[in-house]
C-alpha positions in Angstrom: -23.1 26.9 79.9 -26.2 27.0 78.2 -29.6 25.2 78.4 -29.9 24.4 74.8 -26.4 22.2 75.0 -28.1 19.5 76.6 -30.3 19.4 73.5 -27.3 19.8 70.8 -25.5 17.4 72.6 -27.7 14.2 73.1 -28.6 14.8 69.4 -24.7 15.0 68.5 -23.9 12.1 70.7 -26.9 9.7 70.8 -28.8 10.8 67.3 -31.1 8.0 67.4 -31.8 7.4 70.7 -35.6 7.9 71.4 -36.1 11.6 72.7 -39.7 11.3 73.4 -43.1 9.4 73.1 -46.5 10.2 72.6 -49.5 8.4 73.4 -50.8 7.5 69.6 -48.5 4.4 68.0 -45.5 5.2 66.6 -45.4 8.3 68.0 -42.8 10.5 69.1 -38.9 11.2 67.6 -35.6 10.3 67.9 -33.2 13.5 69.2 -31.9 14.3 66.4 -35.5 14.9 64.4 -36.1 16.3 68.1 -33.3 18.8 67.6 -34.4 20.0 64.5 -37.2 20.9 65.6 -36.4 23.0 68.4 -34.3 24.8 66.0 -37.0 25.4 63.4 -39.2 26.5 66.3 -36.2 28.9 67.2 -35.9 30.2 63.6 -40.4 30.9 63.9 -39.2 32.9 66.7 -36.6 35.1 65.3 -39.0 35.6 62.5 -41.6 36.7 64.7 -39.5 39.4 65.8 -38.4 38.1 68.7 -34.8 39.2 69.5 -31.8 38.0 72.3 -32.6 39.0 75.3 -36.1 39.2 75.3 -39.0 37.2 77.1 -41.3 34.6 75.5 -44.3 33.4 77.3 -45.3 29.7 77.4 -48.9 28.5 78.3 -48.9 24.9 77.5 -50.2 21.6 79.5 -47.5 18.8 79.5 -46.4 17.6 75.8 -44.2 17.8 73.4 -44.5 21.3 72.1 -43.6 22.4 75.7 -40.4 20.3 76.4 -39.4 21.8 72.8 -40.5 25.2 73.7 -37.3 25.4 76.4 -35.4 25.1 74.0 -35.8 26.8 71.2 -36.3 29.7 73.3 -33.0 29.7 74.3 -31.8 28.8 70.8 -33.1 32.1 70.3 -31.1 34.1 72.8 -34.8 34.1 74.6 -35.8 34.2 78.3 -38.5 32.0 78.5 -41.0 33.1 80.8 -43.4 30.1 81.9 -47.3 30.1 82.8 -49.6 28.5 85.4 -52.1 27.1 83.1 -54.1 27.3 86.3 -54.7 30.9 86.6 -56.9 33.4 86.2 -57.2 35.0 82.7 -56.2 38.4 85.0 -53.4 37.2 86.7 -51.9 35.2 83.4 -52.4 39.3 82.1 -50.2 40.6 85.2 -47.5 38.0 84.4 -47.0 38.6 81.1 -47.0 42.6 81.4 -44.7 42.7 84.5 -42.1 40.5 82.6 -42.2 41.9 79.3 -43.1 39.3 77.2 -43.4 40.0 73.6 -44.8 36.7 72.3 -47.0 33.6 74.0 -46.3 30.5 72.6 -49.3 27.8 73.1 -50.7 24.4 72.5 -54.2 23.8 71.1 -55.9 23.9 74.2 -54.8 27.5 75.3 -55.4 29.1 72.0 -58.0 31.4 73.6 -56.5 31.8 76.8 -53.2 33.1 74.8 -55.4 35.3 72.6 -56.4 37.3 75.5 -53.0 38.2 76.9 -51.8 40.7 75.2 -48.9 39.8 73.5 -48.9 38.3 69.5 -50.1 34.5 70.4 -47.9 31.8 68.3 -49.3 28.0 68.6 -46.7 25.6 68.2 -47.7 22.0 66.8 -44.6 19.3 66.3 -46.3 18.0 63.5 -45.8 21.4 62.1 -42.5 21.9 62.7 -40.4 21.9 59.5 -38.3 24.0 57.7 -34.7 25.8 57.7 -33.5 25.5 61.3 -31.7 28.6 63.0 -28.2 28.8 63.8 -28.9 29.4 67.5 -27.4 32.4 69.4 -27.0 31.8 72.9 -26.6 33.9 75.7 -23.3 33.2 77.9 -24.0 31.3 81.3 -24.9 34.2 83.5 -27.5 35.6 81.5 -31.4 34.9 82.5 -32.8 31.6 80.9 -36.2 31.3 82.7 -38.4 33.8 84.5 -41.3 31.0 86.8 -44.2 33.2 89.0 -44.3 32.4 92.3 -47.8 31.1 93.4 -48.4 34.1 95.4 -48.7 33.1 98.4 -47.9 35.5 100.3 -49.1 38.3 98.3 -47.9 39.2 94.8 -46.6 36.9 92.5 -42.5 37.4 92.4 -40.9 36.5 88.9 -37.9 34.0 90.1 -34.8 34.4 87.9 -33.0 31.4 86.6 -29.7 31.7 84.7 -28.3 29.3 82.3 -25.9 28.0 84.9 -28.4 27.9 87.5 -30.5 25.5 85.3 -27.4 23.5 83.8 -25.8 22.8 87.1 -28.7 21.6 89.2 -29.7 19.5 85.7 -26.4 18.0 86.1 -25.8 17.5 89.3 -29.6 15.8 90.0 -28.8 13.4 86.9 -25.4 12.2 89.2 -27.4 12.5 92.5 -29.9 10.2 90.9 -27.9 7.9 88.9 -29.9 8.9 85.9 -28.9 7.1 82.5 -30.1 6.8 78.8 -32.3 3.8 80.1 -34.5 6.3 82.4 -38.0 7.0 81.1 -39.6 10.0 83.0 -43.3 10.4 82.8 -43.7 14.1 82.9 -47.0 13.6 85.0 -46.6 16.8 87.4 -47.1 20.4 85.7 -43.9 21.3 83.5 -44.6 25.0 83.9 -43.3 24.4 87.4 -39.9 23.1 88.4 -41.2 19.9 90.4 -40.6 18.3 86.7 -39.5 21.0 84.7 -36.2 20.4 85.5 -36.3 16.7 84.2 -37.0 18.6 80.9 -32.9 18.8 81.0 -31.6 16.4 83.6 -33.3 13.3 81.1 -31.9 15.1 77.9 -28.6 15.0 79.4 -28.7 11.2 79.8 -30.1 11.1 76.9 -33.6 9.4 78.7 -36.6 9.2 77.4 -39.5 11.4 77.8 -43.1 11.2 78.0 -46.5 13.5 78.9 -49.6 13.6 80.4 -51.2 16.7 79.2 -53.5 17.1 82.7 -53.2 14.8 85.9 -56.1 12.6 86.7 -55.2 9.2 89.4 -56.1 7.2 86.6 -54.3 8.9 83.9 -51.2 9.0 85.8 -51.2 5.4 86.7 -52.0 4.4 82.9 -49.0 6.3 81.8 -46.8 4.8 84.3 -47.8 0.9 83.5 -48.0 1.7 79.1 -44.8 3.4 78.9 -42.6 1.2 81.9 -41.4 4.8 83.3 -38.5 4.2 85.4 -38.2 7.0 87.5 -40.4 10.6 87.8 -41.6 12.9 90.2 -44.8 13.8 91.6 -46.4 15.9 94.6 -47.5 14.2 97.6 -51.2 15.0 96.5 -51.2 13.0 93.5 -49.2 10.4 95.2 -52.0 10.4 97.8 -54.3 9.8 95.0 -53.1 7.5 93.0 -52.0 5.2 95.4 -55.7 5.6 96.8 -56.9 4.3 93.7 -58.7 0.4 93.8 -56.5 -0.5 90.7 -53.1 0.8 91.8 -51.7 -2.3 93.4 -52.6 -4.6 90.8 -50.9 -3.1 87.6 -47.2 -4.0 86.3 -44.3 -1.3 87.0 -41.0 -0.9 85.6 -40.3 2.1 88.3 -37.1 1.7 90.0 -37.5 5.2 91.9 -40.1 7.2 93.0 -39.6 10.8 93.8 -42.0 13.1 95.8 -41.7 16.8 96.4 -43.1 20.4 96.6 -45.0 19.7 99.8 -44.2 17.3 102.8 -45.6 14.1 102.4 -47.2 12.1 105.6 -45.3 8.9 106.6 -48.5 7.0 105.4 -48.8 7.9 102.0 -44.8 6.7 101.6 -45.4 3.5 103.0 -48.3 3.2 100.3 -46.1 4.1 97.8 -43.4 1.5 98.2 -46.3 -1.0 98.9 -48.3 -0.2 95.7 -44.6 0.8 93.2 -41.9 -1.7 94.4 -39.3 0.8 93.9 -36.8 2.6 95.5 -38.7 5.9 97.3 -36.8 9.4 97.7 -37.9 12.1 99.1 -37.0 15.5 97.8 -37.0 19.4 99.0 -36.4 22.5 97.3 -38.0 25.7 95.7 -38.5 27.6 92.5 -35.8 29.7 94.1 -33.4 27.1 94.0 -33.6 25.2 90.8 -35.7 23.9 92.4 -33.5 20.9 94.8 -32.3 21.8 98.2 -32.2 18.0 99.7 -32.9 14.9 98.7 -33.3 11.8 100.6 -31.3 9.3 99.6 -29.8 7.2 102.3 -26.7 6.5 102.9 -25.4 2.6 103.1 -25.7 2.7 107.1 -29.0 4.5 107.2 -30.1 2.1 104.3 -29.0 -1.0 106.6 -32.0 0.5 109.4 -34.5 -2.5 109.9 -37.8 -1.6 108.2 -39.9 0.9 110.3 -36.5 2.6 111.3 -35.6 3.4 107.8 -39.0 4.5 106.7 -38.5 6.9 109.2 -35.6 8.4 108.0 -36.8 8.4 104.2 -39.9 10.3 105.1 -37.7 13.0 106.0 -37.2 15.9 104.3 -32.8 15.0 103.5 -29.7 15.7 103.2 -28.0 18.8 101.4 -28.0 18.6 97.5 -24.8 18.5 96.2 -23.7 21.8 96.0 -26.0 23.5 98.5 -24.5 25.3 101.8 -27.6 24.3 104.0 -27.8 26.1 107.7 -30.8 25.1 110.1 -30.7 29.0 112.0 -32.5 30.6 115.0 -34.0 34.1 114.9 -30.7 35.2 115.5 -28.9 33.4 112.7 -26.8 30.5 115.0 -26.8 27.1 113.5 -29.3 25.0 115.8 -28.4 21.5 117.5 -28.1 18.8 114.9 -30.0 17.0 118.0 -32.9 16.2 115.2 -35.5 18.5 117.5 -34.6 21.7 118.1 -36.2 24.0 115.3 -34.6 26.9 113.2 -35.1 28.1 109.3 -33.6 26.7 106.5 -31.2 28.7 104.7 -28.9 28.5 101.7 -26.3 29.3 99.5 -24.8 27.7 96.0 -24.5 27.5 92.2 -28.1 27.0 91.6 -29.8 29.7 94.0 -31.5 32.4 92.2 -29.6 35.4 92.3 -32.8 37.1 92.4 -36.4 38.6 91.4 -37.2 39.7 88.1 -37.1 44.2 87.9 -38.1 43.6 91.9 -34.9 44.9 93.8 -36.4 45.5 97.1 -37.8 42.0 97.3 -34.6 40.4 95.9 -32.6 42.0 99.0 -35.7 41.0 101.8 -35.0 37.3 100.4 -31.1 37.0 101.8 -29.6 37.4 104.6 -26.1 39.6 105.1 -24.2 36.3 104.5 -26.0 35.6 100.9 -28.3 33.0 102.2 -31.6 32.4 101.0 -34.0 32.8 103.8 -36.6 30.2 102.7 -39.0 30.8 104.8 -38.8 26.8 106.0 -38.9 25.7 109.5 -37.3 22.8 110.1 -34.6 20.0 112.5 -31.9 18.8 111.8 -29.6 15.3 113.1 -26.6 14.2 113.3 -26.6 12.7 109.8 -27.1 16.1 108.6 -30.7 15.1 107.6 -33.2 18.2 107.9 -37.3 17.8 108.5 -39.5 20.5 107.8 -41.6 21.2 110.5 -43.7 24.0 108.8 -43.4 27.4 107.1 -42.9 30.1 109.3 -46.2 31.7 108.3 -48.1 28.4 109.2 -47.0 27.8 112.5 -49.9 28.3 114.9 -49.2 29.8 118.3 -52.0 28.8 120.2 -52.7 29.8 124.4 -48.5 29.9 124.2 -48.1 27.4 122.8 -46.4 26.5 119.2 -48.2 23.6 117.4 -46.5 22.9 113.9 -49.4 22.0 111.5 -47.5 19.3 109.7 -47.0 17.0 113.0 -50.9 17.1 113.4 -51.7 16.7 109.5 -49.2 13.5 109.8 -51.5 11.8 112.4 -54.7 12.4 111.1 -53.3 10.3 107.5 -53.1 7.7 109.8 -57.0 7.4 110.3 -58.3 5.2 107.8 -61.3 7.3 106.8 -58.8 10.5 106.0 -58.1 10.9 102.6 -56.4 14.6 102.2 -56.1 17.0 104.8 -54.9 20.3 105.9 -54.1 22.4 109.6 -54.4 25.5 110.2 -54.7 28.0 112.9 -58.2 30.0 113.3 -58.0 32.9 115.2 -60.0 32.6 118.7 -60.3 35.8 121.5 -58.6 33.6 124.0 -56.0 31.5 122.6 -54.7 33.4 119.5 -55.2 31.1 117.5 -57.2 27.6 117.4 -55.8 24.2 115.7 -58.2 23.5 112.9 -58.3 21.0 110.7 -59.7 20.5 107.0 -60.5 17.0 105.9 -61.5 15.1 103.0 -62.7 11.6 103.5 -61.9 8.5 101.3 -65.0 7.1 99.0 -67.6 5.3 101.3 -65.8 6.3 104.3 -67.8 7.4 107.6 -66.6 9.7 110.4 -67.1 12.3 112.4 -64.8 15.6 113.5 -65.4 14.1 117.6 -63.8 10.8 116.3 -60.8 12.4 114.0 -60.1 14.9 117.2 -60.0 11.8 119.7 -57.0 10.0 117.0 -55.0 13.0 116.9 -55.5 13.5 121.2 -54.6 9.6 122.0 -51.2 10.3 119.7 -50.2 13.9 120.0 -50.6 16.6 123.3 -53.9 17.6 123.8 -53.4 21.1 122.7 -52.3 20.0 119.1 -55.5 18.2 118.8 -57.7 20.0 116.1 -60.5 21.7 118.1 -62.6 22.1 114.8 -63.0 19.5 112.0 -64.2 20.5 108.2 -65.1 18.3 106.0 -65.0 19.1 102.7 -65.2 17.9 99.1 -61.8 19.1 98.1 -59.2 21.0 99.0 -57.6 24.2 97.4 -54.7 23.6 95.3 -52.0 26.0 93.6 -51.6 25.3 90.2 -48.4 23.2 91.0 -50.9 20.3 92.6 -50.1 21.7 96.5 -52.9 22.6 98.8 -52.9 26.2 99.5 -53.2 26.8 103.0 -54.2 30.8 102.5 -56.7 29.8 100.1 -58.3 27.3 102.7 -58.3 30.2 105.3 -59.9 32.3 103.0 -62.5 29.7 102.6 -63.1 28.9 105.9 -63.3 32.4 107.1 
């Protein structure tokens, strides 16, 4: 298996089915013109100098160029090696030396940022894209396909490997998971660099969907793209969620969604309930990791779950889901025993299957900390699970505050304060303090207009939750610190806050 069959074979098998669409009339291609130019891409490559085996950097936003760029580098017998467009001129340097990569490819945009990277910069343009195409070498099915950076964290950036099976079955298996068909249009509105939608980049190309792009995320933007193109179906972190379906004009535009995914960071039974007011589609929440391909759960309900009245079965979609197909999920203690599927008791989630990394890039000592003696992934992910066999993450281990005892799990606490009308982001964590360890602390942004004060916002959360889990100190602030995925970094915020 390869990742450039899913390209070779909707253009063998649907030809002139629309591959993609751009946001000027009449434009975009059907996948046959869109295969021919991933293979003339490939052949700019291999001209380049660029041989099998070796890595070629990407620093694009969302478009066209970049959904081509996957794969024509493995057309080439490439690894492709993908960038945070959000980083640091510094770090992007780090990146690119620890994986080797002998060429950046980049859009308009990044031509300066690619410049100063080290590597020969190429700048790919569709419109520019003609010429013999390469007969394309591919590397068998074991072999690396992608190299993706970890945010960092928790200290250096790790380079996750990929393979082309790893990619190619989780592709496949999320387009059956999903019922995706050559109807789908996904709006590629979360960053492709990062697997919340890069791996639509091959799931929709082996339906033979359609694709779209917005080059960077703004509420407005997003919710444009969604209405002009009729996207059926995409995915998108609970902080754009949270921001679009803020937005005054959300409610009243015209959909053609039928599903509504959200992942990468737990989401706050609020926001949800937004979403399938303001989409009137089908909502499914998803889990997973760059580690994994990136899906570990999704949660799609099964026909008695489904059945739940209203409230009930919000309740069980806001949870984190069942086990991907595929995935050997365990919900352990610190001593590696399953916990009770009693849907409270709290353990870490680990896992095993076809689209788990088998490891970090030239990093052998952090590839072995990462699994246990079984081959499970230790994720790192606190969560319970219930007698469905649905999981909800709880917190990551390093989040958890432990405060005069007592163990307070920041998501439970960031979950109640989205319920005060005034809260428009927020974010818990635990401040050290000489007497308790540590104190519950919260970071809040406030809707437009809105009025409140950290005495009110510490009343909601103690009339709701116990008393200890009640922030003692409220922030407000204008924004919150992201990773370049969209997510709010909690070490950044701690950094911030001192």
């Amino acid at each position: 298996m390869n990742v450039f069959d899913f390209l070779a074979d909707a253009a063998r098998s649907s030809p002139r089915a629309i591959a993609w669409r751009g946001a000027s009339p009449g434009a975009g291609a059907d996948y046959a013109s869109a295969h021919g130019a991933a293979l003339q891409l490939a052949r700019r490559l291999v001209e380049r100098g660029v041989l099998p085996g070796d890595r070629v950097a990407c620093l694009m936003h969302n478009c066209v160029e970049h959904w081509l760029a996957y794969y024509a580098v493995a057309a080439a017998g490439a690894i492709f090696v993908s960038l945070n467009t959000r980083l640091a001129t510094v770090e992007l340097q780090a990146i690119v030396a620890h994986s080797g990569a002998c060429l950046v490819l980049h859009d308009g945009p990044h031509t300066g940022a690619a410049a100063a990277l080290g590597p020969a910069p190429l700048a790919v343009f569709h419109r520019e894209l003609g010429g013999e195409p390469l007969e394309p070498e591919l590397a068998d099915g074991h072999s690396p396909a992608q190299l993706y950076y970890t945010s960092g964290t928790t200290g250096r950036p790790k380079g996750v490997v990929l393979t082309h099976d790893n990619v190619v079955t989780h592709a496949r298996t999320a387009a059956d998971e999903l019922s995706l068909r050559g109807t789908d249009r996904w709006a590629h509105i979360a960053p492709m660099f990062h697997l919340a939608d890069a791996w639509a980049a091959f799931a929709i190309t082996h339906v033979c969907g359609e694709h779209s792009f917005l080059p960077q995320f703004s509420a407005i933007a997003a919710l444009d793209l969604l209405e002009h193109e009729r996207t059926t179906i995409t995915n998108l972190v609970p902080t754009m969620l949270n921001l679009m379906v803020a937005d005054a004009s959300a409610e009243h535009r015209g959909y053609g969604l039928r599903l509504m995914l959200s992942g990468g960071a737990p989401i706050a039974p609020e926001v949800v309930r937004r979403v399938l007011q303001v989409f009137r589609c089908d909502y499914v929440q998803t889990y997973g990791m760059t580690e994994t391909s990136p899906y570990l759960t999704l949660g799609i309900l099964p026909p008695e779950l489904a059945a739940l009245p209203a409230e009930e079965r919000l309740r069980m979609q806001c949870k984190t889901g069942r086990p991907f197909r595929g995935v050997e999920l365990r919900v352990v203690d610190d001593a590696g025993h399953p916990v009770p599927a009693d849907g409270s008791s709290v353990g870490e989630i680990r896992v095993r299957g076809a689209t788990v990394t088998p490891g970090y890039w030239q990093d052998p000592q952090a590839t072995a900390a990462a699994f246990d003696a079984e081959g499970f992934l230790c994720t790192g992910d606190l969560a319970t699970i219930d007698a469905h066999g649905f999981v909800d993450i709880v917190d990551r281990k390093k989040d958890v505050i432990k405060t005069g005892g007592e163990n307070v799990y920041s998501v439970e606490v960031e979950h109640v304060l989205y319920t005060h009308p005034a809260v428009l982001e927020c974010a818990v964590i635990g401040a050290p303090h000489p007497v308790w360890g540590e104190m519950v602390t919260a970071a809040v942004v406030l809707r437009p207009g809105a009025v409140t004060g950290a005495e009110e916002l510490i009343a909601h959360v103690r009339d709701r939750l116990a008393h200890f889990k009640a922030p003692k100190k409220v922030f407000f602030l204008d924004a919150l610190p992201r990773t370049g995925s969209g997510k709010i970094t909690k070490r950044a915020l701690r950094d911030q806050l001192g």
